[in-house]
C-alpha positions in Angstrom: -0.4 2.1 13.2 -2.4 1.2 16.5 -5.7 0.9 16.9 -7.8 1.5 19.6 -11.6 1.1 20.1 -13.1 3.5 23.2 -16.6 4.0 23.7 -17.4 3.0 20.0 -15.3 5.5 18.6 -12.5 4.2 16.8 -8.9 6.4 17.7 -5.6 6.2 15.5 -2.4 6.8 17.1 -0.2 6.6 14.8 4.0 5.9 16.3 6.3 8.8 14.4 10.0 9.4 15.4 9.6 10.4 18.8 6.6 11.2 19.2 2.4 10.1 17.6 0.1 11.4 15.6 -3.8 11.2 16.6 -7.0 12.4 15.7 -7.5 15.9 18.1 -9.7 15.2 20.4 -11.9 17.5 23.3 -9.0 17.1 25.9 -6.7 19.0 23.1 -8.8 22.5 23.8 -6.6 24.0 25.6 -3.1 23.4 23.7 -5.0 24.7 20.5 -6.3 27.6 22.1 -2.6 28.3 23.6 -1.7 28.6 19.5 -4.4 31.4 19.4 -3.5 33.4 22.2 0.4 33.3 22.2 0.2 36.4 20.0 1.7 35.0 16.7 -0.5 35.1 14.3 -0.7 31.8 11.7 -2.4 30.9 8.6 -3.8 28.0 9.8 -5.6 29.6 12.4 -7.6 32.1 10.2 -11.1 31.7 9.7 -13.1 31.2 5.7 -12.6 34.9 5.5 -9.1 35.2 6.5 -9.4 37.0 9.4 -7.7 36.3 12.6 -10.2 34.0 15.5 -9.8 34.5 19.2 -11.9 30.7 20.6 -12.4 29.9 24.2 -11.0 26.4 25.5 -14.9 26.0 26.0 -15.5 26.7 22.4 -12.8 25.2 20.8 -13.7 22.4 23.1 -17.2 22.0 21.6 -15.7 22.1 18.4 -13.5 19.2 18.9 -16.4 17.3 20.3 -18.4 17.8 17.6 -19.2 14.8 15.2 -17.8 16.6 12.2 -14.6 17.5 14.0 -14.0 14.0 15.3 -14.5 12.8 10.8 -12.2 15.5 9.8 -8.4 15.8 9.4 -7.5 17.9 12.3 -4.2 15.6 14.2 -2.8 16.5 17.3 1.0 15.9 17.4 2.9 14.6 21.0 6.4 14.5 21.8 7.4 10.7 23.2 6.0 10.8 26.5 2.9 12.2 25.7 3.1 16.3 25.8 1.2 17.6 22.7 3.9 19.4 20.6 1.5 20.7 18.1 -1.5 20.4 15.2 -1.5 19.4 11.6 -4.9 19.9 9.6 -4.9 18.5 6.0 -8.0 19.8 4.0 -9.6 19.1 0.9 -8.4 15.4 1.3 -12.2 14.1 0.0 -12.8 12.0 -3.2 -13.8 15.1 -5.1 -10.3 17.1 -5.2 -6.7 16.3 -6.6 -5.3 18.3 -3.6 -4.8 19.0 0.2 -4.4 22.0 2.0 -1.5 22.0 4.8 -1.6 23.6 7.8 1.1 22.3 10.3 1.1 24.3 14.1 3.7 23.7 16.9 3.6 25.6 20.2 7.6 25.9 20.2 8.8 27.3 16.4 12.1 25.2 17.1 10.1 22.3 16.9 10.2 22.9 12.9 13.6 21.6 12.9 13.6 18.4 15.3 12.7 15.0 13.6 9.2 15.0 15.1 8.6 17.7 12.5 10.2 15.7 9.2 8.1 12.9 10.5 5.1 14.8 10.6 5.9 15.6 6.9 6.7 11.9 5.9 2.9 11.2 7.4 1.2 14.1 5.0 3.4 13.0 2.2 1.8 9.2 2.6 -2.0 10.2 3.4 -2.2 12.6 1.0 0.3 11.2 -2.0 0.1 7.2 -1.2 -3.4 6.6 0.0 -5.4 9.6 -1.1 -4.0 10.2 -4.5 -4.0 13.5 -4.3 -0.6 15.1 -6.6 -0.4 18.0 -5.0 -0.2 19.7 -1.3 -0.8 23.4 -0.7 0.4 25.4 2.3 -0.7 29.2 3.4 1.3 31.1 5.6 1.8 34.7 7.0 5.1 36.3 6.5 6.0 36.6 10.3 5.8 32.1 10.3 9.5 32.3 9.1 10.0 28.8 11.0 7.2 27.4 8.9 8.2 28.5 5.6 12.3 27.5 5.8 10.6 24.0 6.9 8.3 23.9 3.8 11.4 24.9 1.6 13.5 22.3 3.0 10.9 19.7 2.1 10.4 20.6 -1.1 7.6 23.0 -1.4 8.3 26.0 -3.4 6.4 29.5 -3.1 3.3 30.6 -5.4 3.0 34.0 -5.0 2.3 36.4 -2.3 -0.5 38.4 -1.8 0.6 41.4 -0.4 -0.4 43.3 3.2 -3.7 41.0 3.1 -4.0 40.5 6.8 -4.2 43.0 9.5 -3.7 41.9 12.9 -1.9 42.8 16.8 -1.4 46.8 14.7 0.3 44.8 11.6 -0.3 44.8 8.0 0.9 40.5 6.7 1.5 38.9 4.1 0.0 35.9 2.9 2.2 33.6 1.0 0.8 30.1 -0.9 3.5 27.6 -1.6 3.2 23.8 -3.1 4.5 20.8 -3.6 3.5 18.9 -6.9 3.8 15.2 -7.4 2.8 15.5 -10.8 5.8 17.4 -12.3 
């Protein structure tokens, strides 16, 4: 892991196979807003109340600025030269809880099956398993993030339950599945 100290504000970048992991930062605004406007809906993207968001780059830029955003666990995920790929948020990863919550974003859906992706996955697996503690990793995801899902499978994770036609978005009624992964067992 590398670390760099800019302005007083201490940035990770962590090396993966091809491609690094950081912190999201400001600059990062408009590839996260390109998630919520390329018209698939995602999990990750809904708000406390499950409903879908539509940010600005100005907002989501603001958010990203802000001093909780730059403590939280929001990563922003870049191919080898630099091109952000993607997003991975891992939630609930305080002292108080024995889980996290996944969410795991990539602007192309084939990026799920390169080795940028199972890397991603081998850096949740150590913070949240080796140096958090936590035993077990949830992930929520609509029924149209097939992609996601086969990924989640093929690492392990197995399904929960579904909550049927929860979500109502672009004239759609989705499903919302939970799946998890359990260290404990």
């Amino acid at each position: 892991m590398c670390v760099e100290i800019q302005n007083d504000c201490c940035i990770c970048m962590i090396t993966l196979n091809n491609g690094y992991i950081r912190m999201a930062e400001p600059d990062d605004a408009r590839a996260l807003c390109w998630l919520y406007l390329d018209g698939k809906p995602r999990a990750g993207l809904l708000d406390n109340r499950r409903e879908p968001l539509i940010p600005t780059v100005d907002e989501l830029r603001e958010l990203l600025g802000r001093h909780e955003a730059a403590m939280g666990n929001l990563f922003a995920i870049e191919d080898d030269i630099g091109e952000v790929m993607g997003f991975c948020n891992l939630r609930g990863m305080t002292q108080d809880t024995g889980f996290g919550d996944l969410a795991m974003m990539f602007l192309s859906d084939d990026t799920f099956q390169s080795t940028l992706a199972d890397s991603v996955m081998h850096f949740v697996f150590e913070r949240s398993f080796e140096k958090s503690q936590r035993k077990r990793i949830y992930a929520s995801l609509l029924s149209c993030e097939t992609c996601f899902r086969d990924f989640l499978i093929r690492h392990g994770f197995e399904s929960n339950g579904v909550q049927r036609e929860v979500i109502y978005t672009g004239g759609n009624w989705l499903n919302l599945e939970s799946l998890s992964l359990d260290t404990s067992i």
